[in-house]
PyMOL Python script that loads the backbone (N, CA, C, O; Angstrom):
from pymol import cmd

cmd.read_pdbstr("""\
ATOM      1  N   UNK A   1       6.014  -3.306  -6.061  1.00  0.00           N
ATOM      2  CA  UNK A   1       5.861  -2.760  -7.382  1.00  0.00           C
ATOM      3  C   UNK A   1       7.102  -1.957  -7.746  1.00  0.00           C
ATOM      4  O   UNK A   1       7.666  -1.276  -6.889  1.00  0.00           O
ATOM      5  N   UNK A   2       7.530  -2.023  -8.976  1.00  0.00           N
ATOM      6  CA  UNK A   2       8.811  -1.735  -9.756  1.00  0.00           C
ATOM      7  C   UNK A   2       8.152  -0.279 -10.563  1.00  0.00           C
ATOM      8  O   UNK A   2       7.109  -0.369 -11.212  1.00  0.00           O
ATOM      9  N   UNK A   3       8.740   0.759 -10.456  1.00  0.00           N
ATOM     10  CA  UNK A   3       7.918   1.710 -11.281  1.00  0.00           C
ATOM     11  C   UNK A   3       8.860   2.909 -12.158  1.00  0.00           C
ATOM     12  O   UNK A   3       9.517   3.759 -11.556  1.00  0.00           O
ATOM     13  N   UNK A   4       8.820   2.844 -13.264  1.00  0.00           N
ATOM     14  CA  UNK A   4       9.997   3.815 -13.523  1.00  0.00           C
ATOM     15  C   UNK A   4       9.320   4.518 -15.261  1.00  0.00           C
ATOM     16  O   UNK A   4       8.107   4.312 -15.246  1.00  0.00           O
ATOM     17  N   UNK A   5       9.617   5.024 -16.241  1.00  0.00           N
ATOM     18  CA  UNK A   5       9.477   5.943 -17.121  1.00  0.00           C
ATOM     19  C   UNK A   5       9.912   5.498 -18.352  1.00  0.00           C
ATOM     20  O   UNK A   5      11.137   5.386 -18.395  1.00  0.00           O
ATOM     21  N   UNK A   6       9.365   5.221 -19.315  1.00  0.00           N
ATOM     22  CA  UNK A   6      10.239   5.537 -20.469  1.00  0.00           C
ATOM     23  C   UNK A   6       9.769   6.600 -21.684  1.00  0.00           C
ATOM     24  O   UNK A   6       8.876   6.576 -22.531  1.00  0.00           O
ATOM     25  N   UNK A   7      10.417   7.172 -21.467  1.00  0.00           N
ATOM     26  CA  UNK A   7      10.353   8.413 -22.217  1.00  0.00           C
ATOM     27  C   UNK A   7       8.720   8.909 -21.467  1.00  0.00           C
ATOM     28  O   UNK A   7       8.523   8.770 -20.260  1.00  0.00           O
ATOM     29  N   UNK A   8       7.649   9.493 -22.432  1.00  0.00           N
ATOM     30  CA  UNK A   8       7.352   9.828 -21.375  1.00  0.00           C
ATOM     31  C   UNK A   8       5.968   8.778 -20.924  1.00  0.00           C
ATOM     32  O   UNK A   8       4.965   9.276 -20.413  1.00  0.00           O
ATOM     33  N   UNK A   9       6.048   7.728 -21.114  1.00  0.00           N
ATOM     34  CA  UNK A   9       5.257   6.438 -20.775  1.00  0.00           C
ATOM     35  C   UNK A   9       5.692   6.041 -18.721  1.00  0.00           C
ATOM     36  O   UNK A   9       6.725   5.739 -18.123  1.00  0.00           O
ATOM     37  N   UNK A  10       4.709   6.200 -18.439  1.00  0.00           N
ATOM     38  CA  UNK A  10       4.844   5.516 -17.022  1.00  0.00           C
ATOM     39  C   UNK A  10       4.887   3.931 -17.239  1.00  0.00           C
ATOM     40  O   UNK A  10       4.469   3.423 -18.278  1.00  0.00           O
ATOM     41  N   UNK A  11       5.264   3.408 -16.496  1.00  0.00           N
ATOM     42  CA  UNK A  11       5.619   1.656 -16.234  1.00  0.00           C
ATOM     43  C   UNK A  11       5.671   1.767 -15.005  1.00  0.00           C
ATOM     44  O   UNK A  11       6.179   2.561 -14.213  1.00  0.00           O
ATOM     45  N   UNK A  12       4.728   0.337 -14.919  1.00  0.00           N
ATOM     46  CA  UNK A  12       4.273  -0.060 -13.362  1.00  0.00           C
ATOM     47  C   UNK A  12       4.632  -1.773 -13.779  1.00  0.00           C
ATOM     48  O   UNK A  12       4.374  -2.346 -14.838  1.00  0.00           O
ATOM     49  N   UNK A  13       5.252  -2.276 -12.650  1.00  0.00           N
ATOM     50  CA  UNK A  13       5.916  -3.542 -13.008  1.00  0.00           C
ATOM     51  C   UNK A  13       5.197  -4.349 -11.666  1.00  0.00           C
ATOM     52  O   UNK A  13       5.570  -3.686 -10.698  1.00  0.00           O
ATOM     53  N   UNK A  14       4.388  -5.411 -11.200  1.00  0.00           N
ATOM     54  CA  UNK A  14       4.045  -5.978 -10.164  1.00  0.00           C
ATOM     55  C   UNK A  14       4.264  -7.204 -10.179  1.00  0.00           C
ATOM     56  O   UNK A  14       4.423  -7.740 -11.276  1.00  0.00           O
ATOM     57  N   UNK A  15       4.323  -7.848  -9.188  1.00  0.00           N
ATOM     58  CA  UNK A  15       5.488  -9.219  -8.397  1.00  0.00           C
ATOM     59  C   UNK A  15       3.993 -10.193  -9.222  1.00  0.00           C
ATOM     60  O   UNK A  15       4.368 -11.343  -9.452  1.00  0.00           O
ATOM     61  N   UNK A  16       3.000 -10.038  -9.519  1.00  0.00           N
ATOM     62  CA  UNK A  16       2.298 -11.068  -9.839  1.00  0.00           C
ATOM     63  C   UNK A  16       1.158 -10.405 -10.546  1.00  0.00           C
ATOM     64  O   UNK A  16       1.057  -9.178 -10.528  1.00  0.00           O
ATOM     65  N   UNK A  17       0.047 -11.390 -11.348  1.00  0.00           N
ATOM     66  CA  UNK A  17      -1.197 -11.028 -11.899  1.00  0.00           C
ATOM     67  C   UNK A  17      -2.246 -10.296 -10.462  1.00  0.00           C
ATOM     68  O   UNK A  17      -2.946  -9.287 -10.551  1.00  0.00           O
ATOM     69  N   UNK A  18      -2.151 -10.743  -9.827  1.00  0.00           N
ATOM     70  CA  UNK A  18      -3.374 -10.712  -8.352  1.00  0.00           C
ATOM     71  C   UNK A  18      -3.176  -9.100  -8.290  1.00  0.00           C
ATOM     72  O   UNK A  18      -4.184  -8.398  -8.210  1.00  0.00           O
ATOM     73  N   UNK A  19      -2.018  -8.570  -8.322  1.00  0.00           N
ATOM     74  CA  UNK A  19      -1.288  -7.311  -7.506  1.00  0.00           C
ATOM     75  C   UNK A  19      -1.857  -6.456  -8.278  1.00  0.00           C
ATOM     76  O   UNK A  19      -2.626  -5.592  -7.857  1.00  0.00           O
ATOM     77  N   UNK A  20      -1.363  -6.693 -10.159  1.00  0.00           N
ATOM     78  CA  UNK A  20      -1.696  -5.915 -11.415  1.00  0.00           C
ATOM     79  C   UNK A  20      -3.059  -5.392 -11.403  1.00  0.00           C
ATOM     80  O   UNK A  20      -3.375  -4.277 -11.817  1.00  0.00           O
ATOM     81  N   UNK A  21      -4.019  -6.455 -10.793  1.00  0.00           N
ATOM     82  CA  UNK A  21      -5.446  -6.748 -11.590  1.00  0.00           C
ATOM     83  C   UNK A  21      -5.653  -5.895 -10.012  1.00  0.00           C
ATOM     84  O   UNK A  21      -6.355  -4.909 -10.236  1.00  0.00           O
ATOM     85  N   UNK A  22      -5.379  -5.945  -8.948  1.00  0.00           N
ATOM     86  CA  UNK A  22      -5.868  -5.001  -8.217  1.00  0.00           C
ATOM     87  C   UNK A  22      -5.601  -3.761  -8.279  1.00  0.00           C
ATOM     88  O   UNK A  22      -6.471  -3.119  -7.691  1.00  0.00           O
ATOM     89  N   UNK A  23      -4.421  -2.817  -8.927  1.00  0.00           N
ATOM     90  CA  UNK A  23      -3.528  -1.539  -9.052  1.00  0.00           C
ATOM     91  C   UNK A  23      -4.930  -1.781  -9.824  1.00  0.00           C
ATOM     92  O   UNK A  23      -6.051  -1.623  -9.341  1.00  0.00           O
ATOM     93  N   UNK A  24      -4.676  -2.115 -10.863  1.00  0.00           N
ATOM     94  CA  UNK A  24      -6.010  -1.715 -12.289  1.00  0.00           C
ATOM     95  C   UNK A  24      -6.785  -1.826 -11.942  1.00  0.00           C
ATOM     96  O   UNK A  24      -7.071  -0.668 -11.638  1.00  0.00           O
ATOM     97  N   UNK A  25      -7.740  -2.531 -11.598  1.00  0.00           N
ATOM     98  CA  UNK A  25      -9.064  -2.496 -10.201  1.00  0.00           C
ATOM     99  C   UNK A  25      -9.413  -0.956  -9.729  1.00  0.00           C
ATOM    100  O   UNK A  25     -10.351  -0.193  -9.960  1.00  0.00           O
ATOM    101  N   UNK A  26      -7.798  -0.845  -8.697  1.00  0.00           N
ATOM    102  CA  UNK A  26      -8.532   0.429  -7.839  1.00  0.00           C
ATOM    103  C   UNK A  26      -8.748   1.629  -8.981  1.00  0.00           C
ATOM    104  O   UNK A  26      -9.758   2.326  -8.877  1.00  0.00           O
ATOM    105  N   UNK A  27      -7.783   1.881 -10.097  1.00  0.00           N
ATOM    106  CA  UNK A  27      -7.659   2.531 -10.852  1.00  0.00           C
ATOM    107  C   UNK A  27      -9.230   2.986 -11.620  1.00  0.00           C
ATOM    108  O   UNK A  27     -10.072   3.880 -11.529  1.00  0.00           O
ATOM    109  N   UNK A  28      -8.970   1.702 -12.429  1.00  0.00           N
ATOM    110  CA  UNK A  28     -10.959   1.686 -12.903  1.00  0.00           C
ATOM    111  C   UNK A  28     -11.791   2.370 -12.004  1.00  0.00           C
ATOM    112  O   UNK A  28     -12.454   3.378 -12.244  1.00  0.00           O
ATOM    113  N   UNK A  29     -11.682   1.557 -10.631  1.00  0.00           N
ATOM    114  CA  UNK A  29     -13.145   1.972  -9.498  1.00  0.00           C
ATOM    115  C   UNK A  29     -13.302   3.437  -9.559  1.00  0.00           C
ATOM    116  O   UNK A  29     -14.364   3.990  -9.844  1.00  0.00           O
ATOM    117  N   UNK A  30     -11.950   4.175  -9.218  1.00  0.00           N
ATOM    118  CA  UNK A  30     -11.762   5.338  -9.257  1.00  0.00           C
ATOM    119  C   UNK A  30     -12.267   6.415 -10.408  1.00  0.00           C
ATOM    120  O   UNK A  30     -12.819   7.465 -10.078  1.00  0.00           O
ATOM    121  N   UNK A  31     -12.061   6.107 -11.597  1.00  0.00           N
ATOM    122  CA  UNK A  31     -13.026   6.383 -12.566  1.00  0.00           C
ATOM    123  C   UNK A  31     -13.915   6.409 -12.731  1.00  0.00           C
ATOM    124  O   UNK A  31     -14.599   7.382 -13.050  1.00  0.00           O
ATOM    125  N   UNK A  32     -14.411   4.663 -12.467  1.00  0.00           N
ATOM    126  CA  UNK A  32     -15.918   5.179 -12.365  1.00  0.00           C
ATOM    127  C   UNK A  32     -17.005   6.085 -11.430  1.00  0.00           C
ATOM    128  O   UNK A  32     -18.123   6.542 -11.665  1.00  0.00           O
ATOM    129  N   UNK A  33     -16.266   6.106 -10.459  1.00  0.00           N
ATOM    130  CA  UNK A  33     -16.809   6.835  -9.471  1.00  0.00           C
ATOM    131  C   UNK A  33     -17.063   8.446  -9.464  1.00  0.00           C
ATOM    132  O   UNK A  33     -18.024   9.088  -9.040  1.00  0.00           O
ATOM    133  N   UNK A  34     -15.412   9.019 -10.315  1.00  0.00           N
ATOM    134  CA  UNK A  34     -15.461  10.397 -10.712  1.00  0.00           C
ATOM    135  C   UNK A  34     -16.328  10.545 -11.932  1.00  0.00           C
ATOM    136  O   UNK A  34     -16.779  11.653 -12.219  1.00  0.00           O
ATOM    137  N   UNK A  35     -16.598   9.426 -12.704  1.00  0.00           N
ATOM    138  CA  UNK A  35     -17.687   9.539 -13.706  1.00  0.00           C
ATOM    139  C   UNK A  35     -19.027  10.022 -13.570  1.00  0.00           C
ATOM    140  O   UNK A  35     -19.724  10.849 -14.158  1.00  0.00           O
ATOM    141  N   UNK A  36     -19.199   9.026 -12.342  1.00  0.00           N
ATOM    142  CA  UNK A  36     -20.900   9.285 -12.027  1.00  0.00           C
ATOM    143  C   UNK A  36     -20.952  10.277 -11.132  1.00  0.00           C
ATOM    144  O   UNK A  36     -21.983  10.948 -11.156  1.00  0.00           O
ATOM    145  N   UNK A  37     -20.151  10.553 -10.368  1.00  0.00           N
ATOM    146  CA  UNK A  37     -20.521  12.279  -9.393  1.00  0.00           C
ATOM    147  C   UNK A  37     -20.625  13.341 -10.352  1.00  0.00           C
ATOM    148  O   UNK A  37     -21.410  14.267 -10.150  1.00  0.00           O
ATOM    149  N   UNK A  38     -19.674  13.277 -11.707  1.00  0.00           N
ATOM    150  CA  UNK A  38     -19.837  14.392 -12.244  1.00  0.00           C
ATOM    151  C   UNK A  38     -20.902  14.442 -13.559  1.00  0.00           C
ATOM    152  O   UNK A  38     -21.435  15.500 -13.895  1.00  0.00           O
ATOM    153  N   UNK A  39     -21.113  13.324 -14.171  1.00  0.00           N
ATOM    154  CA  UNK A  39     -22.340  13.353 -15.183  1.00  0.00           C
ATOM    155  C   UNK A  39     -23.112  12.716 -15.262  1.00  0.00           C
ATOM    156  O   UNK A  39     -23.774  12.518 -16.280  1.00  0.00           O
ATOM    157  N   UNK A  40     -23.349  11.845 -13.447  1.00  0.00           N
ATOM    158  CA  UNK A  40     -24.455  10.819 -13.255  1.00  0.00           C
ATOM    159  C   UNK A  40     -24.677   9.302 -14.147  1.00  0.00           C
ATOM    160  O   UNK A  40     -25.421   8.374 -13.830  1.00  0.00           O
ATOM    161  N   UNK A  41     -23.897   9.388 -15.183  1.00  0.00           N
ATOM    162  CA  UNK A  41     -24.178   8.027 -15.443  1.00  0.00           C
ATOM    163  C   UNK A  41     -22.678   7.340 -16.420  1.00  0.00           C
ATOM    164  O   UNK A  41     -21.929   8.102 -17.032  1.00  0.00           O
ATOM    165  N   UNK A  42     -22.557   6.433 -16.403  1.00  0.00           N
ATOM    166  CA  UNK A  42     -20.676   6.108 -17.297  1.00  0.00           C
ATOM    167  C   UNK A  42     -20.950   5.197 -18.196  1.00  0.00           C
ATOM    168  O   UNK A  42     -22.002   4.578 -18.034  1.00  0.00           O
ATOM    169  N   UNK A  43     -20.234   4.921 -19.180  1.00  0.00           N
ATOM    170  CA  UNK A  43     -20.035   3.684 -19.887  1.00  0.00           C
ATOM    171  C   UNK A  43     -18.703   3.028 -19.755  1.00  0.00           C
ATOM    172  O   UNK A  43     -17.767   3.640 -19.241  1.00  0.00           O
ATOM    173  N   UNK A  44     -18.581   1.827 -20.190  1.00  0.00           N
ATOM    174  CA  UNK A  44     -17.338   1.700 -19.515  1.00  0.00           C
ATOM    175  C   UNK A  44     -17.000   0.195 -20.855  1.00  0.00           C
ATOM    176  O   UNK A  44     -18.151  -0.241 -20.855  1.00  0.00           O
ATOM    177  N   UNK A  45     -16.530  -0.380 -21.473  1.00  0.00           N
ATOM    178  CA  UNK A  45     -15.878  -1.594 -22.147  1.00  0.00           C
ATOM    179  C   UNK A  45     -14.883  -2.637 -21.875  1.00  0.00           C
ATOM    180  O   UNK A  45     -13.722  -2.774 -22.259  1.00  0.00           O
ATOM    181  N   UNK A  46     -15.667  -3.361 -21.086  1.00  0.00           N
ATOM    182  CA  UNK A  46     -14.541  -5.047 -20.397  1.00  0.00           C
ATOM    183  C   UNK A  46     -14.006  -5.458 -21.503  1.00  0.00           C
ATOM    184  O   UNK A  46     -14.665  -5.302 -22.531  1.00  0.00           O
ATOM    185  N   UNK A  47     -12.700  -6.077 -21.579  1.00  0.00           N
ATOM    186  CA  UNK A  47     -11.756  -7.097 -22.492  1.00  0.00           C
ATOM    187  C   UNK A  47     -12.717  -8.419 -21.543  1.00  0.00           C
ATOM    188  O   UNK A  47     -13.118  -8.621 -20.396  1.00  0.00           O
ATOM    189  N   UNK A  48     -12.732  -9.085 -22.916  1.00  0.00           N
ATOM    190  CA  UNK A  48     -13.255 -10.671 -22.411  1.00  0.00           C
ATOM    191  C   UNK A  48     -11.898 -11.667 -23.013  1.00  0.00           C
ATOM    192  O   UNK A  48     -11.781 -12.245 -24.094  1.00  0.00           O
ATOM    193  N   UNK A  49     -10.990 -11.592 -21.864  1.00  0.00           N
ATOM    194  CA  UNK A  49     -10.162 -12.237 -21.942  1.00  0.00           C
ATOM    195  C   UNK A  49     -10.093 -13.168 -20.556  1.00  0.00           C
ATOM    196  O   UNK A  49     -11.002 -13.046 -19.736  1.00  0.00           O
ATOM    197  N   UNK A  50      -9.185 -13.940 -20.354  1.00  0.00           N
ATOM    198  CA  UNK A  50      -9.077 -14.451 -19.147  1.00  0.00           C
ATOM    199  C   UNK A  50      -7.685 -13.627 -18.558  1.00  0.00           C
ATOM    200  O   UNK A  50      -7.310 -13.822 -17.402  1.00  0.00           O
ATOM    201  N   UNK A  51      -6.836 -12.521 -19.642  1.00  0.00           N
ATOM    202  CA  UNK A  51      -6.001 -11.977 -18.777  1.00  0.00           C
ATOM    203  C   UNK A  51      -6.584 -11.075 -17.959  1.00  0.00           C
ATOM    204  O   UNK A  51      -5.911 -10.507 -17.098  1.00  0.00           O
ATOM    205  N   UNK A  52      -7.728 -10.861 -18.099  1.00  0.00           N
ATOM    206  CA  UNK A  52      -8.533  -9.740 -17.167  1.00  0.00           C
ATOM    207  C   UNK A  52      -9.437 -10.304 -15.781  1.00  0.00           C
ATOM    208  O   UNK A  52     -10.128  -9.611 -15.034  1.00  0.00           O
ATOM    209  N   UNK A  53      -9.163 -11.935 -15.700  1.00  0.00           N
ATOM    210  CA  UNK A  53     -10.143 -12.363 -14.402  1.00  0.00           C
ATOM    211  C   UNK A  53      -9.876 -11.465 -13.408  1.00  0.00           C
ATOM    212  O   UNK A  53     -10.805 -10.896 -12.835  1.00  0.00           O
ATOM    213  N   UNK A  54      -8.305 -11.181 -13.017  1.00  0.00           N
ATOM    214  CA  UNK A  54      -7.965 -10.758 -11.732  1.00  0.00           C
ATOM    215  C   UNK A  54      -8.338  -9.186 -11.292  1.00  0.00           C
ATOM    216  O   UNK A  54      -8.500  -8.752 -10.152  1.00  0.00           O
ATOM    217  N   UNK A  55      -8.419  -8.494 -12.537  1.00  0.00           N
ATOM    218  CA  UNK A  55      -8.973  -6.709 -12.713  1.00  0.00           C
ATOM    219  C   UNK A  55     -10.331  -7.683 -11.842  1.00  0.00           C
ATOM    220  O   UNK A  55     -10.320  -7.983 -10.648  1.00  0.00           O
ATOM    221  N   UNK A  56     -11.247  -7.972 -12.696  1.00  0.00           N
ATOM    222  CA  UNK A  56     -12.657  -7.411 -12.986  1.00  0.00           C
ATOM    223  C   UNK A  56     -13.222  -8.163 -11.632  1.00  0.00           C
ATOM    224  O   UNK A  56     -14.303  -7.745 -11.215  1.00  0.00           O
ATOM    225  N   UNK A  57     -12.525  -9.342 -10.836  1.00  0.00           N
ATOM    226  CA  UNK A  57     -12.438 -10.351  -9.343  1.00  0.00           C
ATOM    227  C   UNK A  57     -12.535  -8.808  -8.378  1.00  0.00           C
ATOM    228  O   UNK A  57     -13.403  -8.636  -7.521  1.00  0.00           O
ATOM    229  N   UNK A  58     -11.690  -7.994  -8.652  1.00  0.00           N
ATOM    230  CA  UNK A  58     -10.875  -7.221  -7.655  1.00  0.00           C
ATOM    231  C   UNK A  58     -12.143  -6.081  -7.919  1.00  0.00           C
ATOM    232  O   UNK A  58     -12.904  -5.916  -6.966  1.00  0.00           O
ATOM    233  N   UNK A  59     -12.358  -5.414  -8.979  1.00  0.00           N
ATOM    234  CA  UNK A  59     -13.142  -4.127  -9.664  1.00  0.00           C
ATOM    235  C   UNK A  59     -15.257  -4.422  -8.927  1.00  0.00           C
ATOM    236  O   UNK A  59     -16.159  -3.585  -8.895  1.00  0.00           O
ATOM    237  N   UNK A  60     -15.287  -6.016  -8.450  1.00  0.00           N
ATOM    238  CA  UNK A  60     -16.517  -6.345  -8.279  1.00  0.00           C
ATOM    239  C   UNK A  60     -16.725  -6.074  -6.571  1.00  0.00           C
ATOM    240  O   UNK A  60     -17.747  -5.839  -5.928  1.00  0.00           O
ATOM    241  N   UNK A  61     -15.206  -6.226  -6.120  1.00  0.00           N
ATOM    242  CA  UNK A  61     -15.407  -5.814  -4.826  1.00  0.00           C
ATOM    243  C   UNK A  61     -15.076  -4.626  -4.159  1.00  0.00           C
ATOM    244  O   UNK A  61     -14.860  -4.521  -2.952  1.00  0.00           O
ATOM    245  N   UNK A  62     -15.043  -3.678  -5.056  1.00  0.00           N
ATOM    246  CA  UNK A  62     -15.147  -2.198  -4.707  1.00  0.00           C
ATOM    247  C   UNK A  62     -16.371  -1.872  -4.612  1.00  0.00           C
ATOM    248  O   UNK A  62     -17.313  -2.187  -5.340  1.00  0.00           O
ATOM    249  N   UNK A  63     -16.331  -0.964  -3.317  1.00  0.00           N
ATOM    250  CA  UNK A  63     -17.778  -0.559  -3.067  1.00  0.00           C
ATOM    251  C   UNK A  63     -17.781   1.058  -3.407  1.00  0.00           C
ATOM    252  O   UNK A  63     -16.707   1.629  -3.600  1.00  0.00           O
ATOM    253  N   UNK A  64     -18.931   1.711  -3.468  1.00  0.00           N
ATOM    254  CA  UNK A  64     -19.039   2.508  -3.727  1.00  0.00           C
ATOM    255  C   UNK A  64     -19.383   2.971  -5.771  1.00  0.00           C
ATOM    256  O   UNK A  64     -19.102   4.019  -6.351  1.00  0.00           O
ATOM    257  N   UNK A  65     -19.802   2.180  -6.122  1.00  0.00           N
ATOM    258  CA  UNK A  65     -20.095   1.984  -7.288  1.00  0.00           C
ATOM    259  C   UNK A  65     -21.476   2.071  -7.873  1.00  0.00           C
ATOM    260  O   UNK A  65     -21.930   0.945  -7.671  1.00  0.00           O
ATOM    261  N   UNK A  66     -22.391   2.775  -8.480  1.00  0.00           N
ATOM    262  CA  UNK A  66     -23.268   2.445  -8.667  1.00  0.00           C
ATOM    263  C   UNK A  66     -23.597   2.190  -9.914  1.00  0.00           C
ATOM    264  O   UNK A  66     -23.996   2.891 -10.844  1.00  0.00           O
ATOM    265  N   UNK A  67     -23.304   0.779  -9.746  1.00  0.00           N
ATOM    266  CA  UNK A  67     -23.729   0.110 -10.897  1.00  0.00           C
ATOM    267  C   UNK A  67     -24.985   0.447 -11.910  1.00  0.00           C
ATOM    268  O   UNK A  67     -24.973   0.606 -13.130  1.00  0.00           O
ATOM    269  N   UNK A  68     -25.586   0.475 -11.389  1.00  0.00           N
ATOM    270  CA  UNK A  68     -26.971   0.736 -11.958  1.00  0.00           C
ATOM    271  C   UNK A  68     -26.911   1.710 -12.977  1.00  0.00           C
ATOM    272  O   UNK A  68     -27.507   1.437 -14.019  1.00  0.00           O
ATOM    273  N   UNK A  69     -26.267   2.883 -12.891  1.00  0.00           N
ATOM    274  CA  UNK A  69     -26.077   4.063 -13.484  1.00  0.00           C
ATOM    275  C   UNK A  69     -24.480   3.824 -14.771  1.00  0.00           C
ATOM    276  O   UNK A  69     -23.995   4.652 -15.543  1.00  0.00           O
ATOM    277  N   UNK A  70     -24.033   2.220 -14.480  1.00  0.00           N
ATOM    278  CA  UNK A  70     -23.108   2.005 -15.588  1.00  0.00           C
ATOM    279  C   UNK A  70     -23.817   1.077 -16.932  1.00  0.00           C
ATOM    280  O   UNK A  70     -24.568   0.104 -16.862  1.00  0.00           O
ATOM    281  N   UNK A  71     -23.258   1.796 -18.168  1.00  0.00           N
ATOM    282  CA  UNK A  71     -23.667   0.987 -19.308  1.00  0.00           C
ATOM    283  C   UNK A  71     -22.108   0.072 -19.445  1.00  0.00           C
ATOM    284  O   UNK A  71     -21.012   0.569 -19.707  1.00  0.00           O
ATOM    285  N   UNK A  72     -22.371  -1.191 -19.216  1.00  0.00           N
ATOM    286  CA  UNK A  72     -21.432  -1.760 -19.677  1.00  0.00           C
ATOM    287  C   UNK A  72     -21.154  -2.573 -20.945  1.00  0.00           C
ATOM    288  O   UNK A  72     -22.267  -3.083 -21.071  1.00  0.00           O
ATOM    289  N   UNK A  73     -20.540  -2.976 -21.820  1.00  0.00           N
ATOM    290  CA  UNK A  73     -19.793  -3.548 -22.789  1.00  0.00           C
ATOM    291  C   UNK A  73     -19.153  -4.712 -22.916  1.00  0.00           C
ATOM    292  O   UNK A  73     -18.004  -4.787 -22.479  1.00  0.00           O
ATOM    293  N   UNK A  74     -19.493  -5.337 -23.260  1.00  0.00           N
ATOM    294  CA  UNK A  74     -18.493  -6.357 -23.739  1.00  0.00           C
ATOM    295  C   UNK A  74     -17.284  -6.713 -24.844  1.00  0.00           C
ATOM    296  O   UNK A  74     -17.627  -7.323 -25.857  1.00  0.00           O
ATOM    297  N   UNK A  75     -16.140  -6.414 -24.702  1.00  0.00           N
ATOM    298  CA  UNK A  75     -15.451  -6.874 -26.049  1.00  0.00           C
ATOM    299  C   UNK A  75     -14.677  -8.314 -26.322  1.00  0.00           C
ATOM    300  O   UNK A  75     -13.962  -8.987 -25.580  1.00  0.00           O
ATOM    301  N   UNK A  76     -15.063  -8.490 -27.537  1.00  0.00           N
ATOM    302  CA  UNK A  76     -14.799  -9.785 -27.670  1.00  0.00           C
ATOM    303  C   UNK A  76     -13.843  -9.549 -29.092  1.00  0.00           C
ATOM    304  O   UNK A  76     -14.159  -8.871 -30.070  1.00  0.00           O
ATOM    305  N   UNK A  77     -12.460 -10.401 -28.862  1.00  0.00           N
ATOM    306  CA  UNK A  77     -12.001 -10.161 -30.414  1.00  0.00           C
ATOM    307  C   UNK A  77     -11.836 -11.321 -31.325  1.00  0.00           C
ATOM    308  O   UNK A  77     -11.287 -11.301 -32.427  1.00  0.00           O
ATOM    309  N   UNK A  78     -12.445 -12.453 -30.654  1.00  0.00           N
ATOM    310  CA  UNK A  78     -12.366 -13.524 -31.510  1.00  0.00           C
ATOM    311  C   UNK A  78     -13.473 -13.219 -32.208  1.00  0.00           C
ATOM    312  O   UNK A  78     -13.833 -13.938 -33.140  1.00  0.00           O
TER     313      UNK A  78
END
""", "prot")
cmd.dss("prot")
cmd.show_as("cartoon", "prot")
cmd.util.cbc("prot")
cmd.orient("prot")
């Protein structure tokens, strides 16, 4: 991973989709997780794209999630 600044925007640059969709993966998991310890339950809004297979592949095999306690979303922009 390539990582550098512009102005004051972080940029994260990765060798492929697989790599991206996992950085963003752990990222998400991580959220949701500080979500539900601290107000027991999250909402959260998927892109229904196919640029997102590799996030949401990667985001299904994090453990520690309790789903149950997420309202999830769908967005669709067609």
């Amino acid at each position: 991973m390539k990582a550098f600044q512009v102005d004051r925007l972080p940029v994260a640059v990765y060798p492929d989709r697989a790599a991206m969709g996992r950085a963003a993966a752990l990222w998400g998991a991580q959220k949701l997780r500080e979500t539900l310890d601290r107000r027991g339950v999250a909402s959260v809004i998927f892109a229904a794209a196919p640029s997102q297979n590799e996030m949401l592949a990667a985001l299904m095999e994090e453990g520690g999630i309790a789903w149950e306690r997420v309202s999830a979303f769908h967005m669709d922009n067609y």
